[in-house]
N, C-alpha and C positions, 0 to 999 in steps of 0.2 A: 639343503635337504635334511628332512627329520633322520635321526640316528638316535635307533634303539639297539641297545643292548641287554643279549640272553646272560644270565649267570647262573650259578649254584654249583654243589656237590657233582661230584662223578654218577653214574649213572638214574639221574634225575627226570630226566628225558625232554633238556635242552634241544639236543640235535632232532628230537621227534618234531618240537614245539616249531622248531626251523622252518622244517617240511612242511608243516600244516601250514603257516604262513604264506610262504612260498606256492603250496600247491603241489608240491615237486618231491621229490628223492633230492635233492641238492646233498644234505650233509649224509655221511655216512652214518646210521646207528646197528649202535653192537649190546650186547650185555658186558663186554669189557671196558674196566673202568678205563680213563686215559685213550680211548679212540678218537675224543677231540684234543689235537694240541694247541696248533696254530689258529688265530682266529678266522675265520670264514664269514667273509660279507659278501651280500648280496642286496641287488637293489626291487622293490616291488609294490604292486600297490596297495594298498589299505584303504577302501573306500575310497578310490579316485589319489589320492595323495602319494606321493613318490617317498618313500621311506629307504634305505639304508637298515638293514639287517644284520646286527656280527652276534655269530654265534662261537662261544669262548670255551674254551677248556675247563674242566674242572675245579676245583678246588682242591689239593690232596697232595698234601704235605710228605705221603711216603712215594710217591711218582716220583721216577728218577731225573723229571724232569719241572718236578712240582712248584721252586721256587721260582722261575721260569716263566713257567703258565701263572702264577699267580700276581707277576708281575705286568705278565700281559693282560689282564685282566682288569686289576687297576689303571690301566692307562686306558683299558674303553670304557670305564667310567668316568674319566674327566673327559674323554671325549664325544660320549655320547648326550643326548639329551631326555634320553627316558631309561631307568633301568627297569629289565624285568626276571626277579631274583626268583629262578625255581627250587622248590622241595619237592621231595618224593610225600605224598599223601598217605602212603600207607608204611612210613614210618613216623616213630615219635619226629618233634622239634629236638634238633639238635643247636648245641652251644654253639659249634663252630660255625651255624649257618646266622647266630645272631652276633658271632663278633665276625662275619663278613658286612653284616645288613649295618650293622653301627660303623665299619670303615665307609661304605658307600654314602650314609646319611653323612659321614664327618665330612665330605667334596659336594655338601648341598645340592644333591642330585634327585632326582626325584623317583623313586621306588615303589614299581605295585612288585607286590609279591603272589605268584601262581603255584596254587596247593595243584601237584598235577597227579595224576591218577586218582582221582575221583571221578570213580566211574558211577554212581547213583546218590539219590536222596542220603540214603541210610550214614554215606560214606561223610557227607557233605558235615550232616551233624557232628560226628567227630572229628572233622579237622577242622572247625573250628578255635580249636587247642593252640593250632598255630599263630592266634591271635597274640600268642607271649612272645613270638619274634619280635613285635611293635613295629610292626608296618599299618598303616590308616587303611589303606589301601587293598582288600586280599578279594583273590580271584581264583574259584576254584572251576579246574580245568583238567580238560583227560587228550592227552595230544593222541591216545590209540583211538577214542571214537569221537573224535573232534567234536568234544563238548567245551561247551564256554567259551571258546573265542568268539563267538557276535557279541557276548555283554563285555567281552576287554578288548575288544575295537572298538566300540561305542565309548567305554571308559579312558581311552587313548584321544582319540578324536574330541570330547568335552575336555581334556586336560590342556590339550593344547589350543583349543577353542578353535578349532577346523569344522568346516560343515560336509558330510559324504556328497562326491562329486558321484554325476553319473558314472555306471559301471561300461567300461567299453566295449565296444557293440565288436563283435566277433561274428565276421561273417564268412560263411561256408565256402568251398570251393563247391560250383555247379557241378550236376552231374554232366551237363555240355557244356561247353564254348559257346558262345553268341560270338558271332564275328560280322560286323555289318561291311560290306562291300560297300565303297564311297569314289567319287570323279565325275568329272564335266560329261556330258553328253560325250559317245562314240570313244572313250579313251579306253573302250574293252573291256568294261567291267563283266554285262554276261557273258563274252568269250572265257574270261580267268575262271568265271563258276563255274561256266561246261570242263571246263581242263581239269579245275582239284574235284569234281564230282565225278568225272571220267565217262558224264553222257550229258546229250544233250537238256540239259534242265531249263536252262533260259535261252529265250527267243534271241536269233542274231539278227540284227541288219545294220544298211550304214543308214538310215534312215532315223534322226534324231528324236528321242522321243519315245523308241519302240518296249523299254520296260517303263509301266508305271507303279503298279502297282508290288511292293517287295516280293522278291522271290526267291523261298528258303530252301535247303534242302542239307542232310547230316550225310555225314561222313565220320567212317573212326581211322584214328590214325594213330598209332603207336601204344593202343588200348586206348584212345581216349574220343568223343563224341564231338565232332565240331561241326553246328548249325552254320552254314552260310546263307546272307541273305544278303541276295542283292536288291538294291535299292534305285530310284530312276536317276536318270546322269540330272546333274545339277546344272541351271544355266544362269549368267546373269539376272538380275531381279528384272530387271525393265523387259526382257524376253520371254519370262515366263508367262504361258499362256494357258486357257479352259481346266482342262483336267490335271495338268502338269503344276498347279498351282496346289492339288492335293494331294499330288505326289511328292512336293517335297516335306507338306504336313506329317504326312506318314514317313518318311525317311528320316525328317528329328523324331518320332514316334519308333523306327526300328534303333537308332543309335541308345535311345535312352533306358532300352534293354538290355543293351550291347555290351561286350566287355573287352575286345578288342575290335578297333576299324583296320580294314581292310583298304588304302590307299593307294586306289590307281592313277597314276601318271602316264601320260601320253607324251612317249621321248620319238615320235617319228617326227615331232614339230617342237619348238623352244616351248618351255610353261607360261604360263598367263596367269594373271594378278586370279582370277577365279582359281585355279589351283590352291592359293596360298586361300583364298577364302574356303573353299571345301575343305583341307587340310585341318585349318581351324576350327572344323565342329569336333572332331579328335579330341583336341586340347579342351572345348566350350563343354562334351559331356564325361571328361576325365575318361577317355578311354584308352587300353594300351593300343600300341598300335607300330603296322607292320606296312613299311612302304614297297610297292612292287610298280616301278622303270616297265611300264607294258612295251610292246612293240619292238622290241630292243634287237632286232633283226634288220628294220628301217630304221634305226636312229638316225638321228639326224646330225649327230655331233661325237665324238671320242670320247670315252667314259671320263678321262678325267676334267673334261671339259663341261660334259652334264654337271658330274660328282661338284665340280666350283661353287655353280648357277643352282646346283639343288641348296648347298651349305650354304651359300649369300640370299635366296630367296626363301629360305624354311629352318631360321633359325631356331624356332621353338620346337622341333623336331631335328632336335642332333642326336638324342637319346634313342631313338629310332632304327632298328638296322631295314636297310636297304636291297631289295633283289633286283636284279636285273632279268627280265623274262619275256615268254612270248608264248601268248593265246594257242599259236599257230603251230608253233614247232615246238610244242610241249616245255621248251628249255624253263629251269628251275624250279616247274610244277612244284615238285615232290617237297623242295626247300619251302618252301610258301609256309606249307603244313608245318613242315618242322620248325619253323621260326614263330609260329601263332603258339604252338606249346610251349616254344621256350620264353616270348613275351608273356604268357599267361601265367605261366609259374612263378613269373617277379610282380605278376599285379597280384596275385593273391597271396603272395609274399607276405610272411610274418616275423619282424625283430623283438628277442626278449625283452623286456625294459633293461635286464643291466647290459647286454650287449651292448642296448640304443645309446644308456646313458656315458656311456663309457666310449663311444665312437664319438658321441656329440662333445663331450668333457676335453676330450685330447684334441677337438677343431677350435674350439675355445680357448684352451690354451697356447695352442699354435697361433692363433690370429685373435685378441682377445673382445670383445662386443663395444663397440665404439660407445662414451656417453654421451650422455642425455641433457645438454646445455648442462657437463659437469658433472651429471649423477650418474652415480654408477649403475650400469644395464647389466642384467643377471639370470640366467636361465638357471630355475631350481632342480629342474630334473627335465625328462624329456619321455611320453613314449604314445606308442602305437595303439591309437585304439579302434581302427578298422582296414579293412585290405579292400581290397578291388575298387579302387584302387588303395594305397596303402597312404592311408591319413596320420601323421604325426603330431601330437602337441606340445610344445615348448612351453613347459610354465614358467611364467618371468615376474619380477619384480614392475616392469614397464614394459609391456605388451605392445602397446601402443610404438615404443622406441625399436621397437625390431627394424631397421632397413632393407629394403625391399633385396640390395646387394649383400646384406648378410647371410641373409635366408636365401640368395643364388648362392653365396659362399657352403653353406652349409649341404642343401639340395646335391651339390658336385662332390662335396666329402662323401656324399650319404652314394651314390652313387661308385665313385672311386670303389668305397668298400666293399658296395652289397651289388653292387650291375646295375638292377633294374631295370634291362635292356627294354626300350619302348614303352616304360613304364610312364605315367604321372606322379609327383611324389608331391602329395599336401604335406604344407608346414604349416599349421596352427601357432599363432604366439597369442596365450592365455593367461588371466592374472591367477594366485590362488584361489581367489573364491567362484570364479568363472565356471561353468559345467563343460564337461570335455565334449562336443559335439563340434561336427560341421559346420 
């Protein structure tokens, strides 16, 4: 990963320059000098590109800790790959900031230099001046009204011959839930509607066949708006017949709105291979999703005897939590709702990039990326560039070399950490110059 380092004098406005970067408040800024000591890295992106950020302590020889800082400082200069040395702009050039700029030049590093507090034209002309530091390189920039960083990310990005990757798509939490209700004919799907709606909304019978067309209705539960739509029970392909052939058109047509599927199971009789396929359009439109054991009054078997035959027949749903309930006798209603908020809140779930990169960094080190007939496989950064569900991309050296069990290894770390409970979790493996998309 690229690694750049902030430097200069005490109150320069390094730690401003951070923030703007970042987007964030991350570093503290003060008007006292020495409020940066220790270095501060962070990881983030730069037109798509995963960068490494350390911001350094001052320079300042009478700090009681100056010789210190100023050794820590030199050492992120051999270790970084880009220096960016700040002056204050509305002081002259100072000597001591050009025998810092002559020790960075003497470790062949490569140095733009940012005149920062230029805040207008007027200003721009006079710092000029600073052209006697002898830097090629000068970029004049104001970190209080974020002027000039687009021409010194564009001037970063041609230095290192990178091209701007799309910006990642940041999408909203709804103002409702979509939650589509899904299962075989008769396993009580609009029984569960009328229950979490608390009236009769969809038609009952045992008579197979009797919802075709979707049938939605809102409910708020804990302040929050959740759309239920029930959809017609699913049957075999070779059984479906006249109108029920558009009924199931329309049912991928409600999922693909959807943000969580509403999963009924019919436990008064064993499941059927058509469970595991209804099941799978869950997983087929990336939805979260929330399994409810209907009938569980007449079950037909001992919970931990279902709970086996559910784990050995819906392996791709272990992430999934599980209710046990009943249409009839109201039992777990209430739960239903509460676990659709809590599955929703991990699908529009969002990881910082350095969290991400720093959880994905410590699974790699623990278990390290198998090679590549010999070459070495390398993930350069990693992050989040959408939610609902929450898509991640691994930039590699060899994309292609990701194993399909690495990326299950990693998916279970990501997990472990963060929940996700019912979540889907995309892993993207992308090369550098790849656009970060879907």
């Amino acid at each position: 990963m690229l690694k750049i380092a902030i430097l200069g004098m005490p109150n320069v406005g390094k730690s401003s320059l951070f923030n703007c970067f970042l987007k964030s408040r991350s570093a503290i800024t003060s008007n006292i000098a020495g409020t940066t000591r220790d270095i501060k890295r962070q990881t983030f992106l730069l037109a798509g590109h995963g960068v490494e950020l350390w911001d350094t302590g001052g320079f300042d020889p009478a700090h009681i800790f100056g010789d210190k800082i100023a050794s820590f400082n030199m050492g992120a200069v051999q270790s970084c790959d880009l220096i960016l040395y700040v002056v204050d702009g509305k002081v002259p050039p100072q000597d001591t900031d050009k025998r810092h700029i002559l020790s960075v030049q003497k470790q062949n590093r490569p140095c733009f230099l940012l005149i920062n507090k230029v805040d207008n034209e007027n200003e721009v002309l006079s710092a000029y001046e600073f052209a006697s530091l002898g830097v090629k390189d000068m970029f004049f920039v104001s970190a209080s009204h974020n002027r000039g960083l687009d021409k010194l990310t564009q001037a970063i990005l041609k230095h290192f011959k990178l091209k701007p990757l799309e910006a990642p798509q940041v999408q909203e939490t709804p103002e409702r839930i979509q939650v589509g209700i899904i299962g075989r004919v008769n396993v009580g799907k609009s029984s569960i509607l009328n229950a979490l709606v608390a009236k009769e909304r969809s038609l009952v019978s045992s008579v197979a066949g009797t919802t075709m067309d979707p049938v939605d209705e809102s409910v708020e539960h804990n302040g929050q708006e959740i759309c239920f739509v029930d959809t017609a029970g699913l049957r075999q392909r070779g059984k479906i017949e006249g109108l029920e052939k558009f009924a199931l058109d329309r049912t991928r047509k409600v999922l693909e709105k959807s943000h969580v599927a509403l999963l009924i199971l019919d436990v008064s009789a064993p499941f059927v291979d058509l469970d595991e396929k209804i099941a799978s359009l869950a997983e087929e439109f990336r939805l979260g999703v929330v399994v409810v054991l209907n009938k569980w009054d007449i079950r037909h078997a001992s919970f931990e005897n279902i709970l086996q035959t559910f784990k050995h027949k819906f392996k791709f749903l272990q992430h999934a939590p599980i209710i046990t309930a009943s249409a009839i006798s109201k039992r777990h209603i209430p739960q239903i709702k509460d676990k659709i908020l809590e599955v929703h809140r991990y699908f529009s779930m969002r990881i910082s990039t350095s969290t991400l990169n720093k959880v994905i960094g410590e699974a790699t080190e623990r278990h390290p990326l198998p090679s590549d007939h010999g070459k070495i496989v390398r993930i350069y950064y990693s992050t989040q560039f959408a939610s609902c569900p929450p898509q991640i991309a691994l930039v590699m050296n060899r994309p292609k070399a990701l194993h399909f069990s690495y990326k299950r290894y990693l998916t279970n770390t990501l997990r472990a950490k963060f929940g996700f409970l019912g979540t889907p979790i995309i892993l993207l493996a992308k090369g550098k110059e790849d656009s970060i998309n879907p």
